[in-house]
MIRO-919374 format. One record per residue (C-alpha): chain; x, y, z. Coordinates in nm, 3 decimals, decimal comma. Example, Ala and Ser with C-alpha at 12.3 -4.5 7.8 and 13.67 -1.06 7.14 Angstrom:
<atom><kette>A</kette><c1>1,230</c1><c2>-0,450</c2><c3>0,780</c3></atom>
<atom><kette>A</kette><c1>1,367</c1><c2>-0,106</c2><c3>0,714</c3></atom>
***
This chain:
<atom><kette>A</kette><c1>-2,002</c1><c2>1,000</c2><c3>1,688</c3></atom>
<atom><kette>A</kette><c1>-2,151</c1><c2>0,773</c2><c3>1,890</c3></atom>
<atom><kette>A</kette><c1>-2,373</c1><c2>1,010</c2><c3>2,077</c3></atom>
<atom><kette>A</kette><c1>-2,457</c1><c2>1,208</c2><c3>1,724</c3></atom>
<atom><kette>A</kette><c1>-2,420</c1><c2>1,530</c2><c3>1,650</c3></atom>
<atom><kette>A</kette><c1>-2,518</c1><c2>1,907</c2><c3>1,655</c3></atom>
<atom><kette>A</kette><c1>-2,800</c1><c2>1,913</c2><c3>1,406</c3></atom>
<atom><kette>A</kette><c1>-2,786</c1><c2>2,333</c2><c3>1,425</c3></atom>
<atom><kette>A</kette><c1>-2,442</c1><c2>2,437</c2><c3>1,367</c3></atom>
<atom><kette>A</kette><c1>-2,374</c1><c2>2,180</c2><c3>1,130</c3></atom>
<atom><kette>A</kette><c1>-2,678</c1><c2>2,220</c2><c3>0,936</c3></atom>
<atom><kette>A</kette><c1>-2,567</c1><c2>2,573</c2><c3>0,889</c3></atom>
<atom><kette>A</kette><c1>-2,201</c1><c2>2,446</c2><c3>0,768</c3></atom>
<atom><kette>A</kette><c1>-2,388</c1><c2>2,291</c2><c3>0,518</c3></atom>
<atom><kette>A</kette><c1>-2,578</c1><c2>2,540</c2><c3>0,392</c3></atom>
<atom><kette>A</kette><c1>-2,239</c1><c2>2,708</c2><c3>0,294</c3></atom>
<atom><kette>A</kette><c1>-2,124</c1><c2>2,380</c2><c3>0,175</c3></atom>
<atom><kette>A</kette><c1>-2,464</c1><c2>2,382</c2><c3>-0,051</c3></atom>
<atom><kette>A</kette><c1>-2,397</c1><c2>2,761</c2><c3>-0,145</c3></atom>
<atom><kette>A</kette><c1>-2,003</c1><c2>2,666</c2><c3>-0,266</c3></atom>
<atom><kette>A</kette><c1>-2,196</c1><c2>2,391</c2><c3>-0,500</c3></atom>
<atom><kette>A</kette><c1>-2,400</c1><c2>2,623</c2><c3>-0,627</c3></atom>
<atom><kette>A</kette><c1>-2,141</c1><c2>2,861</c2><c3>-0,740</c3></atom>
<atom><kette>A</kette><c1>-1,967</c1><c2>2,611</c2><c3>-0,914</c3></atom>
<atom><kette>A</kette><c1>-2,262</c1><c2>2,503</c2><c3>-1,115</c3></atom>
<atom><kette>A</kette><c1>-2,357</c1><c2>2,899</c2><c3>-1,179</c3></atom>
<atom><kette>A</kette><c1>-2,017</c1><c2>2,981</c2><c3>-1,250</c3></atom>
<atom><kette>A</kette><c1>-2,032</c1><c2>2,700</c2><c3>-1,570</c3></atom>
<atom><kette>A</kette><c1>-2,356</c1><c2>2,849</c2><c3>-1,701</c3></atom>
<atom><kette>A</kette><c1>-2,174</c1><c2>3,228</c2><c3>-1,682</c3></atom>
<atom><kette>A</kette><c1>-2,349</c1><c2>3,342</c2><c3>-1,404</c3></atom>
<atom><kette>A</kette><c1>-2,060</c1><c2>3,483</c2><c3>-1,230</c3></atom>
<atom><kette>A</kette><c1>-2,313</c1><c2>3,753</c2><c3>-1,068</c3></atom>
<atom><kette>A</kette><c1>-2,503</c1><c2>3,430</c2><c3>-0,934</c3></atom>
<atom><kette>A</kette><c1>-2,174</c1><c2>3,234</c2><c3>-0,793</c3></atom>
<atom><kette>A</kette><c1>-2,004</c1><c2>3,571</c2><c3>-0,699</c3></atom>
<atom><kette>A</kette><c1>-2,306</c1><c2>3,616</c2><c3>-0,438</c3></atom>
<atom><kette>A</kette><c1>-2,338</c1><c2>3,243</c2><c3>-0,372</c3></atom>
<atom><kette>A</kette><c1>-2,003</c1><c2>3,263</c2><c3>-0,221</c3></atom>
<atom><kette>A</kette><c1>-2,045</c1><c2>3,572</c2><c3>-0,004</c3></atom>
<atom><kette>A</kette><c1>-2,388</c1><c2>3,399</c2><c3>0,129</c3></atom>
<atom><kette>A</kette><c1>-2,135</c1><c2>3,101</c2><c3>0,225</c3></atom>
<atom><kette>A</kette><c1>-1,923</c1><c2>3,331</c2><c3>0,423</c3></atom>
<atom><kette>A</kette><c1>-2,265</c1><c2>3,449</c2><c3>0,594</c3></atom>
<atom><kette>A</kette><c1>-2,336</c1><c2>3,118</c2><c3>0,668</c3></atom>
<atom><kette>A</kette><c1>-1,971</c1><c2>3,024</c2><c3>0,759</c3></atom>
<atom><kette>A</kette><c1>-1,996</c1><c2>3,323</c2><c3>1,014</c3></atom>
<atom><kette>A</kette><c1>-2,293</c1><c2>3,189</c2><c3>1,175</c3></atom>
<atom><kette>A</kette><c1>-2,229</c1><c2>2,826</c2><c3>1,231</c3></atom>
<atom><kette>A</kette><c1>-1,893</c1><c2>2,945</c2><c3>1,451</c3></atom>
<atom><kette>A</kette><c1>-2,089</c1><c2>3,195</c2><c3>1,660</c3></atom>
<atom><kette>A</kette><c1>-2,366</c1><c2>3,002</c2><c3>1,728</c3></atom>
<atom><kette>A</kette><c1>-2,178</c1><c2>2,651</c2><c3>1,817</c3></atom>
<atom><kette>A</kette><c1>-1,984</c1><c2>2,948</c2><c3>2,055</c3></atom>
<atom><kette>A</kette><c1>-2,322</c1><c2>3,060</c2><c3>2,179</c3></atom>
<atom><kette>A</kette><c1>-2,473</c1><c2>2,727</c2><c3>2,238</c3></atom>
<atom><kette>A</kette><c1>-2,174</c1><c2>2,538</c2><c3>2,336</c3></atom>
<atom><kette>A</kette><c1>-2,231</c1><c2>2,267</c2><c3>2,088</c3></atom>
<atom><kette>A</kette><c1>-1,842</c1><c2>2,307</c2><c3>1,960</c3></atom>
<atom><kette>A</kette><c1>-1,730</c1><c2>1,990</c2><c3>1,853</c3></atom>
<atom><kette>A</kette><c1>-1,470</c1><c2>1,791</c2><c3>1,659</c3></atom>
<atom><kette>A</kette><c1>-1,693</c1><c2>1,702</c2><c3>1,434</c3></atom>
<atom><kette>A</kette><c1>-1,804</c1><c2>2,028</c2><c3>1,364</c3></atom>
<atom><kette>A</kette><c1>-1,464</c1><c2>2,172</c2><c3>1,275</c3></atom>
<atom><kette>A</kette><c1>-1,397</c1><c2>1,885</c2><c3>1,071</c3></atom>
<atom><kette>A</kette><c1>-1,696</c1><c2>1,958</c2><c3>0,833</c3></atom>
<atom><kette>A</kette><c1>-1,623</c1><c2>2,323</c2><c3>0,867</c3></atom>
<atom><kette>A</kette><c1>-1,264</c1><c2>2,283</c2><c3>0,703</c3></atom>
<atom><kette>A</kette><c1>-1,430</c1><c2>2,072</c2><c3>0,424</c3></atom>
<atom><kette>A</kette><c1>-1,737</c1><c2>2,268</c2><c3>0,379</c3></atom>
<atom><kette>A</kette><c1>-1,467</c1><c2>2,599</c2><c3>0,330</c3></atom>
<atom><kette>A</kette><c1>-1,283</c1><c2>2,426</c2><c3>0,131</c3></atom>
<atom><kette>A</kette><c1>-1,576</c1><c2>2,350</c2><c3>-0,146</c3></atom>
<atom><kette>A</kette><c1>-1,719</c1><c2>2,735</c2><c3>-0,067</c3></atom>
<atom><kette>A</kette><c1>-1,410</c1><c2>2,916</c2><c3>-0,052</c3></atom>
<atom><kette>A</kette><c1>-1,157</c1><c2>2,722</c2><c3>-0,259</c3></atom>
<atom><kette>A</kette><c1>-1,293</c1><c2>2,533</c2><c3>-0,506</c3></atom>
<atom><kette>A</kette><c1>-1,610</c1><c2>2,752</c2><c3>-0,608</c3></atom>
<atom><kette>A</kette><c1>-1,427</c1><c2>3,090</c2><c3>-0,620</c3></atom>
<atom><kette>A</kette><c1>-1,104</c1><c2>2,956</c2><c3>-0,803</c3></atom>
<atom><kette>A</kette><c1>-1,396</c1><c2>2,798</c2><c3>-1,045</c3></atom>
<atom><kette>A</kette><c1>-1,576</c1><c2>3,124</c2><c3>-1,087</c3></atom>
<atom><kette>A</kette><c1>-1,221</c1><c2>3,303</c2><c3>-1,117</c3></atom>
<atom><kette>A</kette><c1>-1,122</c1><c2>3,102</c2><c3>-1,410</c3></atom>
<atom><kette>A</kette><c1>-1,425</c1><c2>3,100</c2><c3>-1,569</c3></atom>
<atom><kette>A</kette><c1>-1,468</c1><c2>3,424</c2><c3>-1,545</c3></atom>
<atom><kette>A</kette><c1>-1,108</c1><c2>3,582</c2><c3>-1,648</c3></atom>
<atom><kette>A</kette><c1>-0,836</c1><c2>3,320</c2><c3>-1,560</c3></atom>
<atom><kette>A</kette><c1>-0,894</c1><c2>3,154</c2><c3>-1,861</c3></atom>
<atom><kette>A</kette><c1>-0,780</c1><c2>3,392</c2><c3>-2,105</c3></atom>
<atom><kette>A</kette><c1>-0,426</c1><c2>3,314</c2><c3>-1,957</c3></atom>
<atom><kette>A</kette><c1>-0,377</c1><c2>2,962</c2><c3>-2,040</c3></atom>
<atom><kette>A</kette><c1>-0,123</c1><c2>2,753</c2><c3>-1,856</c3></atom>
<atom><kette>A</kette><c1>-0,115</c1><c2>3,050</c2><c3>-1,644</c3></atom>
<atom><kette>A</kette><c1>-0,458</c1><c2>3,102</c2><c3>-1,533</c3></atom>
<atom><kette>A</kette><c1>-0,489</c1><c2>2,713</c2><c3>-1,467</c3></atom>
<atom><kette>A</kette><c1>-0,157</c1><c2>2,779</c2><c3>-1,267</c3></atom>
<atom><kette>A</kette><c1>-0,325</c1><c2>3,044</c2><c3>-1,055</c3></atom>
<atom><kette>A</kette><c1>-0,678</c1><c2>2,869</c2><c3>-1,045</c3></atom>
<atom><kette>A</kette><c1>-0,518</c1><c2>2,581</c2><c3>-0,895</c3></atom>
<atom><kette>A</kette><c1>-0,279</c1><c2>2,784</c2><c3>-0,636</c3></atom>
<atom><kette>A</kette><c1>-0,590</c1><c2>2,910</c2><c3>-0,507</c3></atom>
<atom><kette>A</kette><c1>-0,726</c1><c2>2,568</c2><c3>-0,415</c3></atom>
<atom><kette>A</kette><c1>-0,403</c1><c2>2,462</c2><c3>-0,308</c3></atom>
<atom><kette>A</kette><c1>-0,331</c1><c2>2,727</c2><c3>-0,132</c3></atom>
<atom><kette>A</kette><c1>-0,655</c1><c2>2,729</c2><c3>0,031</c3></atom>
<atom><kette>A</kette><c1>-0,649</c1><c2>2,372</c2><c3>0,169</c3></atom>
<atom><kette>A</kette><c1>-0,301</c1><c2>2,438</c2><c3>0,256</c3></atom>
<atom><kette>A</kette><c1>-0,428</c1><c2>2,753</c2><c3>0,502</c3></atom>
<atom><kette>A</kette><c1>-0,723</c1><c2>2,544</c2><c3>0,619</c3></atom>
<atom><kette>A</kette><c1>-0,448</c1><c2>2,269</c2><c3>0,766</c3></atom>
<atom><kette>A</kette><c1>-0,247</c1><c2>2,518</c2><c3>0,896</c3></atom>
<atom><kette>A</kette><c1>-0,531</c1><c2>2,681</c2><c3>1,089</c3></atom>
<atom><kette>A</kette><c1>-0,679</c1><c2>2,321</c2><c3>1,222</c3></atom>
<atom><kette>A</kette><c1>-0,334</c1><c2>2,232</c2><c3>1,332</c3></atom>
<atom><kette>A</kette><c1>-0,265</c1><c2>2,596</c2><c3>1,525</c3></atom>
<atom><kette>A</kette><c1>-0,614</c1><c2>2,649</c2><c3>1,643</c3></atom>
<atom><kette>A</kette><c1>-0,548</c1><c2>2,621</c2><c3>2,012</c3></atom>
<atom><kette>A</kette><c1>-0,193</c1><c2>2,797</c2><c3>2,018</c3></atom>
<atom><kette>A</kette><c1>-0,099</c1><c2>3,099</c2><c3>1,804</c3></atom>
<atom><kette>A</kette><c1>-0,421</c1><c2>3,173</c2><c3>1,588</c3></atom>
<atom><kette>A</kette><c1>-0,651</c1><c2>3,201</c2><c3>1,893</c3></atom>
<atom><kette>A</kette><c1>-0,791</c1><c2>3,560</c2><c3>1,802</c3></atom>
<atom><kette>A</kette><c1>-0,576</c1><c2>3,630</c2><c3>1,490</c3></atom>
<atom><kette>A</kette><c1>-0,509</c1><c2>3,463</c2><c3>1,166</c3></atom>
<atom><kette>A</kette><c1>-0,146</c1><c2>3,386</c2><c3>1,026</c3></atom>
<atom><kette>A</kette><c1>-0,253</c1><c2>3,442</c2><c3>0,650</c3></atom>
<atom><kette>A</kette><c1>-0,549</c1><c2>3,555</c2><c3>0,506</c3></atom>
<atom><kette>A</kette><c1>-0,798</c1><c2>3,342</c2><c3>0,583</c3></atom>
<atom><kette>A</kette><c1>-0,960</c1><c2>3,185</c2><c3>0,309</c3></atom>
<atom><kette>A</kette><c1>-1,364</c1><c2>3,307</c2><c3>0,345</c3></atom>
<atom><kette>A</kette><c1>-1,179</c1><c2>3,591</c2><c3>0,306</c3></atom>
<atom><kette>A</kette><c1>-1,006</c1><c2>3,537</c2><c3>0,027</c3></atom>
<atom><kette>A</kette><c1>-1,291</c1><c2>3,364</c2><c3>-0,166</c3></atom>
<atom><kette>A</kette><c1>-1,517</c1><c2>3,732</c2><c3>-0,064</c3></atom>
<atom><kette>A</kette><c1>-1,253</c1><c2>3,922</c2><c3>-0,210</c3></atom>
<atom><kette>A</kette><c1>-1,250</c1><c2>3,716</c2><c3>-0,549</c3></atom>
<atom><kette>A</kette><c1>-1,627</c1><c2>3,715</c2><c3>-0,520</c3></atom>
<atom><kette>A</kette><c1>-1,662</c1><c2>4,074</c2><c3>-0,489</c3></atom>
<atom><kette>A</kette><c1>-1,432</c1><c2>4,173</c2><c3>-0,754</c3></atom>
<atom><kette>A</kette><c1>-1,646</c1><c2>3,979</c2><c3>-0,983</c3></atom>
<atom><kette>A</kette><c1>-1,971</c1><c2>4,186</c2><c3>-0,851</c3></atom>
<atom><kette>A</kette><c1>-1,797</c1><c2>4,476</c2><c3>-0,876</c3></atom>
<atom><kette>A</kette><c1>-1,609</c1><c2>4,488</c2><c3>-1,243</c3></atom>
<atom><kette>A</kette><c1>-1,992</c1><c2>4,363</c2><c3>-1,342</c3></atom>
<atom><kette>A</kette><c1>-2,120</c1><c2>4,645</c2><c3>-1,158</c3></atom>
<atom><kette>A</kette><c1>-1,865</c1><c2>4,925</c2><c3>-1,308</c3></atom>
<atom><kette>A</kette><c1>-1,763</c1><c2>4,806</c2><c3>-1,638</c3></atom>
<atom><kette>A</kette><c1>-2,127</c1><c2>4,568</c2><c3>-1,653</c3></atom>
<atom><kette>A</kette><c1>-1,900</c1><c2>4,322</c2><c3>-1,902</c3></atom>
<atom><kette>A</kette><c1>-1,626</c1><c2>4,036</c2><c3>-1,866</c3></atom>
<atom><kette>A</kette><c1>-1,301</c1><c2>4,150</c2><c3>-1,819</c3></atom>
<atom><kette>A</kette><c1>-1,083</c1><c2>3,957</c2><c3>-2,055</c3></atom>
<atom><kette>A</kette><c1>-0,706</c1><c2>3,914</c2><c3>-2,062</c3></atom>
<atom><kette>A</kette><c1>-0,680</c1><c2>4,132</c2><c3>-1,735</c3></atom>
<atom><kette>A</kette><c1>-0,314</c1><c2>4,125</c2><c3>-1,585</c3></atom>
<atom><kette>A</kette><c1>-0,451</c1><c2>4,250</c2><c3>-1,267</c3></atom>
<atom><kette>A</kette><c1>-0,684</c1><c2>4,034</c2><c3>-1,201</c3></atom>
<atom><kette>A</kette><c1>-0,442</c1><c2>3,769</c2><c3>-1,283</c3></atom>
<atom><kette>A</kette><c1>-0,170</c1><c2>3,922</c2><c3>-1,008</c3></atom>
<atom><kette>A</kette><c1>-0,474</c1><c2>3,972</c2><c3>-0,741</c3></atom>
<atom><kette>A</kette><c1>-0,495</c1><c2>3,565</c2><c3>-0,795</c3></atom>
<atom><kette>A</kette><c1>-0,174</c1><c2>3,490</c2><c3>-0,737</c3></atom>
<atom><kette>A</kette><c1>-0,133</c1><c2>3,735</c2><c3>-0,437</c3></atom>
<atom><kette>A</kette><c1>-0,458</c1><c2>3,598</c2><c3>-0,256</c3></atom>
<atom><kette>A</kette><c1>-0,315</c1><c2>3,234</c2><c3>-0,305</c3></atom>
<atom><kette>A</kette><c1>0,054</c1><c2>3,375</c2><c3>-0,133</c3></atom>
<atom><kette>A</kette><c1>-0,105</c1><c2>3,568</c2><c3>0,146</c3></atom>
<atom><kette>A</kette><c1>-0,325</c1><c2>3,255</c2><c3>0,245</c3></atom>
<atom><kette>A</kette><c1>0,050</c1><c2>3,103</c2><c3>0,336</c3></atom>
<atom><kette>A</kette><c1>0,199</c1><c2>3,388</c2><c3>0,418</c3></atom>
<atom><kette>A</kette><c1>0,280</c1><c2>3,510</c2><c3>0,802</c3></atom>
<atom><kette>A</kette><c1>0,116</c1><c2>3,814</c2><c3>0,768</c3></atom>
<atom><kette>A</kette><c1>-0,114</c1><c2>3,854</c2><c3>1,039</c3></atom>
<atom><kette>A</kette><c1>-0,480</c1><c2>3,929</c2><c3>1,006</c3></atom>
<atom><kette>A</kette><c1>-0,739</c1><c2>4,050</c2><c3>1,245</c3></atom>
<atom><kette>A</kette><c1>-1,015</c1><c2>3,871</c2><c3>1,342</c3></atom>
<atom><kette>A</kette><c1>-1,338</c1><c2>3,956</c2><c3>1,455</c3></atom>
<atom><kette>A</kette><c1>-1,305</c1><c2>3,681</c2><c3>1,785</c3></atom>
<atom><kette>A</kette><c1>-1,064</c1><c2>3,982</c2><c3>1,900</c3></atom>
<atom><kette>A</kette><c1>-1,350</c1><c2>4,197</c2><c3>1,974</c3></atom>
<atom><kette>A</kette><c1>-1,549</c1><c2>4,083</c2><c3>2,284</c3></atom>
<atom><kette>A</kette><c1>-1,890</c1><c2>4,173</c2><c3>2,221</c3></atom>
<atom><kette>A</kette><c1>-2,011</c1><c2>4,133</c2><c3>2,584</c3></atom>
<atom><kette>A</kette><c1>-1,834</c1><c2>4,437</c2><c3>2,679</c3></atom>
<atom><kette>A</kette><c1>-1,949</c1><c2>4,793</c2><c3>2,676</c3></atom>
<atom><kette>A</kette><c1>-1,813</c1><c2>4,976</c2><c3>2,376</c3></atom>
<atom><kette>A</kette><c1>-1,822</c1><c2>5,347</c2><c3>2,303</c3></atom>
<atom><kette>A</kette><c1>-2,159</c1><c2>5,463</c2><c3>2,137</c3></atom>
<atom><kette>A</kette><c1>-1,909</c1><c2>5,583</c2><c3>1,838</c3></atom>
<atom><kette>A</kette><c1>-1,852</c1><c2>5,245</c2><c3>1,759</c3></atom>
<atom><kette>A</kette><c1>-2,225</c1><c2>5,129</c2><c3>1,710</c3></atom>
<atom><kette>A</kette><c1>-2,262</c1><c2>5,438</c2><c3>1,474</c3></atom>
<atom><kette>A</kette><c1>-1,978</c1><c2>5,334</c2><c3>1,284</c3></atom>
<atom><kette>A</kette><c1>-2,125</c1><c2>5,039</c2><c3>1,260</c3></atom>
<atom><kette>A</kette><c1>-2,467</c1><c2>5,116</c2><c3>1,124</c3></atom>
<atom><kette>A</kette><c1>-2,261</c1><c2>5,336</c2><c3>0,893</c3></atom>
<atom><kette>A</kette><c1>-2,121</c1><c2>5,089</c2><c3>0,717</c3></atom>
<atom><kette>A</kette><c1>-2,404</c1><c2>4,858</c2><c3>0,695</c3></atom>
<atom><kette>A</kette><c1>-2,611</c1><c2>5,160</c2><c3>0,531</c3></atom>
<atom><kette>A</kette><c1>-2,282</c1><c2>5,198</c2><c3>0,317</c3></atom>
<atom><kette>A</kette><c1>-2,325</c1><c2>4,827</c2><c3>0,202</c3></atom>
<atom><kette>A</kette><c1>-2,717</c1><c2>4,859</c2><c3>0,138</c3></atom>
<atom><kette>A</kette><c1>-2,677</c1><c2>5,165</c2><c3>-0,088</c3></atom>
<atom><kette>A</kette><c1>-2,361</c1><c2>4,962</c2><c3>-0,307</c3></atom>
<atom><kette>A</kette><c1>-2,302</c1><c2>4,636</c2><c3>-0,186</c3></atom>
<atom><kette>A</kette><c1>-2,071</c1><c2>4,549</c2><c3>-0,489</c3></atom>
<atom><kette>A</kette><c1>-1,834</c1><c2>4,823</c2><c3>-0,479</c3></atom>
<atom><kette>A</kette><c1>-1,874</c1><c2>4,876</c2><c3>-0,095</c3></atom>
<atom><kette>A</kette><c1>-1,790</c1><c2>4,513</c2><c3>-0,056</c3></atom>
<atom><kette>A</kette><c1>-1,513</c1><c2>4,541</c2><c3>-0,303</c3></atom>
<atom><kette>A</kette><c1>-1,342</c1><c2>4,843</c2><c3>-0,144</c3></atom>
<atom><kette>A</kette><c1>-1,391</c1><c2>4,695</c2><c3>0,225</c3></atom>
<atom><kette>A</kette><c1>-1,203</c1><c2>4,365</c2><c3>0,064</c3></atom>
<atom><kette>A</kette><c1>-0,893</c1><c2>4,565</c2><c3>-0,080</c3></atom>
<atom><kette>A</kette><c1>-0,882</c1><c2>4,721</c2><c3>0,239</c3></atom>
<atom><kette>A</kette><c1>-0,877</c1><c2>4,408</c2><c3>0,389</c3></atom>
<atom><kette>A</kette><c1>-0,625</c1><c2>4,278</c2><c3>0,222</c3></atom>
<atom><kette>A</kette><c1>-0,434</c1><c2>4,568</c2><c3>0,232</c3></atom>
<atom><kette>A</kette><c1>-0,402</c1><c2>4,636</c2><c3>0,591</c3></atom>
<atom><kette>A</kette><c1>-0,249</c1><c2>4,308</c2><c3>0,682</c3></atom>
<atom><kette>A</kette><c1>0,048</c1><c2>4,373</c2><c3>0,439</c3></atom>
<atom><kette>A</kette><c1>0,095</c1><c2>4,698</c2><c3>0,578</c3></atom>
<atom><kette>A</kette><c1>0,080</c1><c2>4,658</c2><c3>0,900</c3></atom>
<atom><kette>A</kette><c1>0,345</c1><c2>4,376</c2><c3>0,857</c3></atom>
<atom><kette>A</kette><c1>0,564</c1><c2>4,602</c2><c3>0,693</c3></atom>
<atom><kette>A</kette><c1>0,498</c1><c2>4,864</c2><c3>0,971</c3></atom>
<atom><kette>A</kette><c1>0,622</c1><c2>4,633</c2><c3>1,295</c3></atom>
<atom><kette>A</kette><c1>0,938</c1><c2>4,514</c2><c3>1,054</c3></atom>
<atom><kette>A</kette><c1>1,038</c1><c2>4,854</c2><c3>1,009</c3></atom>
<atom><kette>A</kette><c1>0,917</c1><c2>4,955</c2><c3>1,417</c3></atom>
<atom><kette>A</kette><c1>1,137</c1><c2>4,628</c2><c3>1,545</c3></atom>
<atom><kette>A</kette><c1>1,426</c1><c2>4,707</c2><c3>1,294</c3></atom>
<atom><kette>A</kette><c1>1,473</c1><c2>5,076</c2><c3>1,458</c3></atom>
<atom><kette>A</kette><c1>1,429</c1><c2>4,941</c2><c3>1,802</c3></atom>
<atom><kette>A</kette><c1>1,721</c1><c2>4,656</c2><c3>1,720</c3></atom>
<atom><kette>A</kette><c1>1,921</c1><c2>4,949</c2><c3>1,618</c3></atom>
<atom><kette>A</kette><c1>1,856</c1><c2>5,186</c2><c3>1,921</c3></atom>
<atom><kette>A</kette><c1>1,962</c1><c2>4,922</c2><c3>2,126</c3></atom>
<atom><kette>A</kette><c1>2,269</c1><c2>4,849</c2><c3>1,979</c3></atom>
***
């Protein structure tokens, strides 16, 4: 501290920070639209205060300190806010159960990820990470509004997609990260159309593209998990 800090990457952590507060306070005057995008702008902003300390070599202590709280205000406490609010409510005891497993949860994953930063989640996450989390609550929200253009209620699913965001946070289920693609090598020119293909996808729909790109998401760490269990059991066996 004493020879101050990076004014550019941590101004951007706190423009997520800022977005995570706004949620909250959208998400008690029943703008979930408002605080469903507030968050997702968060993860934009929690995106680019990463790649451009990277860029600018301006990485510091500091900086990842404020990063864990800044995602914890942007993606734990404003989407388990606009969750509740929202649907989670409906439930009772049980939605404030599953609103606060989703903070908890959170902050636990944040912890875990400070403490293994420099050994086993290098390029992959162990659990979901939490931006992710939070864009998957956030874009359910944009796209039930989008569908169904009304609040959903007593909805058991949403209620079980809760509960299962806040256990795969913890969980050991690994997730891809986007660190595992180096961008300064040459990639195949399929790859760049794919690429624009999706962002064209996301301009026509954003909420339901966003929605299904989150369920797939979340989805592919659970099976892949399932996959290498299975792959590892039948090599155990072969060589017994």
């Amino acid at each position: 501290m004493k020879k101050g800090v990076y004014l550019l990457p941590n101004g951007l952590t706190l423009c997520g920070m800022f977005l995570g507060f706004y949620s909250v306070l959208a998400s008690f005057k029943g703008d979930y639209t408002v605080a469903a995008w507030s968050i997702i702008g968060a993860g934009v902003f929690d995106g680019l205060d990463g790649w451009v300390a990277r860029l600018t070599n301006t990485t510091s202590r500091f900086g990842i300190q404020l990063d864990s709280l800044s995602d914890l205000v942007a993606f734990g406490v404003a989407p388990s806010v606009l969750f509740f609010s929202w649907t989670l409510k409906d439930f009772g005891r049980l939605g404030w159960a599953a609103a606060f497993l989703i903070i908890a949860c959170g902050a636990l994953r944040l912890a875990r990820f400070n403490v293994q930063m420099d050994t086993a989640e290098s390029k992959s996450f162990t659990g979901m990470p939490i931006p992710s989390a939070a864009g998957i609550l956030a874009a359910t929200v944009l796209f039930h509004s989008d569908v169904f253009q009304s609040v959903p209620g007593r909805n058991i699913l949403y209620l079980l997609l809760a509960f299962g965001l806040a256990f795969l946070m913890v969980s050991t289920i690994r997730y891809h990260s986007a660190k595992e693609v180096n961008l300064r090598q040459r990639k195949p020119f399929w790859i760049l159309v794919v690429f624009v293909g999706i962002f064209a996808l996301i301009l026509i729909n954003p909420p339901v593209v966003l929605f299904l790109m989150g369920m797939l998401y979340m989805v592919s760490g659970v099976v892949e998990y399932f996959y290498l269990r299975g792959r590892k059991r039948k090599t155990g066996a072969s060589a017994a």
